[in-house]
C-alpha positions as CSV (number, residue, x, y, z in Angstrom):
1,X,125.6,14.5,-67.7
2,X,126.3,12.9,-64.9
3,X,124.2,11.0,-62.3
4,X,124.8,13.8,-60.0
5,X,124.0,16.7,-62.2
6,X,121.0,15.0,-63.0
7,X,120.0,14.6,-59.3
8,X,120.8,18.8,-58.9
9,X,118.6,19.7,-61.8
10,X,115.9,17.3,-60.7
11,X,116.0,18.9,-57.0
12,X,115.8,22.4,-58.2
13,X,113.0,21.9,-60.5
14,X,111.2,20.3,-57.7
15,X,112.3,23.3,-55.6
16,X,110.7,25.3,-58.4
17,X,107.5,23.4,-58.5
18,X,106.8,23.4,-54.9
19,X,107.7,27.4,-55.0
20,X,105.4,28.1,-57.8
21,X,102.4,25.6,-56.1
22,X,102.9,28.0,-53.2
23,X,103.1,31.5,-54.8
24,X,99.7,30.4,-56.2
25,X,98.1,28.9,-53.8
26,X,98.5,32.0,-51.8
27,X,97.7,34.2,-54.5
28,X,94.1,32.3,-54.8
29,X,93.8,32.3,-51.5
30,X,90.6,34.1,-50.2
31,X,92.4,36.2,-47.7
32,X,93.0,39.9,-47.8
33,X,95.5,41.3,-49.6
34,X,97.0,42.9,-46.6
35,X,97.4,38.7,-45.5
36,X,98.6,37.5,-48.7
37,X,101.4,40.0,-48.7
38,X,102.2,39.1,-45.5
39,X,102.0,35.4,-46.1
40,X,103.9,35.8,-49.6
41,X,106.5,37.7,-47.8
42,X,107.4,34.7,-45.0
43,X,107.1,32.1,-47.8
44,X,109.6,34.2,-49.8
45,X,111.8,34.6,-47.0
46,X,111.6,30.9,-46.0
47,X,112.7,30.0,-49.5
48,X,115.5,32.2,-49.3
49,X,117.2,30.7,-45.9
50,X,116.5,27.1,-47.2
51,X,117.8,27.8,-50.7
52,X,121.1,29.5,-50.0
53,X,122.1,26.4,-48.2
54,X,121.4,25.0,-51.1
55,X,123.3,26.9,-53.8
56,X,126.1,27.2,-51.4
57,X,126.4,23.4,-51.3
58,X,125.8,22.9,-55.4
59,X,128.6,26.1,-55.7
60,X,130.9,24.2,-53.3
61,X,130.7,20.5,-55.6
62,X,131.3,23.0,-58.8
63,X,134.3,23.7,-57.3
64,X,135.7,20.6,-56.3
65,X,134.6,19.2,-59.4
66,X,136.4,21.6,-61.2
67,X,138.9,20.6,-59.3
68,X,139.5,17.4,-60.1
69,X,139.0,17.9,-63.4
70,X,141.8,20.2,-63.3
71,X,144.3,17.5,-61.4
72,X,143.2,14.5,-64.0
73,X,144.0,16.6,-66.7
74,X,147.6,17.7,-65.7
75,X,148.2,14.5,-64.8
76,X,147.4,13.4,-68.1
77,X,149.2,15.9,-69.6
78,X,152.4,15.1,-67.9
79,X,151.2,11.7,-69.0
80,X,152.0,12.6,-72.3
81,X,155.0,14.8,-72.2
82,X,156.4,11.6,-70.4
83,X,155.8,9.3,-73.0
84,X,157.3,12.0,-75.5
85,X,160.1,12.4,-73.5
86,X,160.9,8.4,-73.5
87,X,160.3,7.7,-77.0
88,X,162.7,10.7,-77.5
89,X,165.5,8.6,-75.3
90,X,164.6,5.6,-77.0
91,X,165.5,7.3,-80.7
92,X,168.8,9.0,-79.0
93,X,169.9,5.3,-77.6
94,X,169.0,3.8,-80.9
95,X,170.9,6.5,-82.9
96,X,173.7,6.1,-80.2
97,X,173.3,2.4,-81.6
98,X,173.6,2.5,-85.1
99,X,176.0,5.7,-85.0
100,X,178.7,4.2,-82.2
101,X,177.7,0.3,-82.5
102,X,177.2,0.6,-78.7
């Protein structure tokens, strides 16, 4: 993995923790239920606007990741089919060589 994909998982399992440490402190809370709700209800809505943002952004540097991936790899594999291609000239001139004395 790399350094960024370590940074991602790291951030949302701190998301995670801090979600969790909320649910339950509002849970033990010594509030109504009515309140709790309520208060569950905001937090969960908080979470939602500040995570989309989030998974929108991790979603966006998937894609250009794959991205690049995808361009590296046809460029190495046009790479190769160049090097095929010139060792196949290179046995044509040498053939053309031996065969004509050229």
């Amino acid at each position: 993995m790399s350094k960024d994909d370590d940074a991602l998982i790291f951030g949302i399992g701190i998301l995670a923790g801090v979600t969790a440490g909320i649910i339950a402190g509002l849970l033990m809370a010594p509030a109504s239920g009515e309140e709790t709700r309520k208060k569950l209800e905001n937090h969960v809505n908080d979470f939602a606007e500040n995570c989309c943002p989030t998974l929108e952004e991790a979603k966006r540097q998937a894609l250009a990741t794959v991205d690049v991936l995808q361009f590296k790899i046809e460029k190495a594999i046009k790479k190769v089919n160049d090097m095929i291609k010139a060792r196949q000239l290179a046995k044509a001139k040498d053939k053309e060589h031996s065969v004509y004395g050229i």
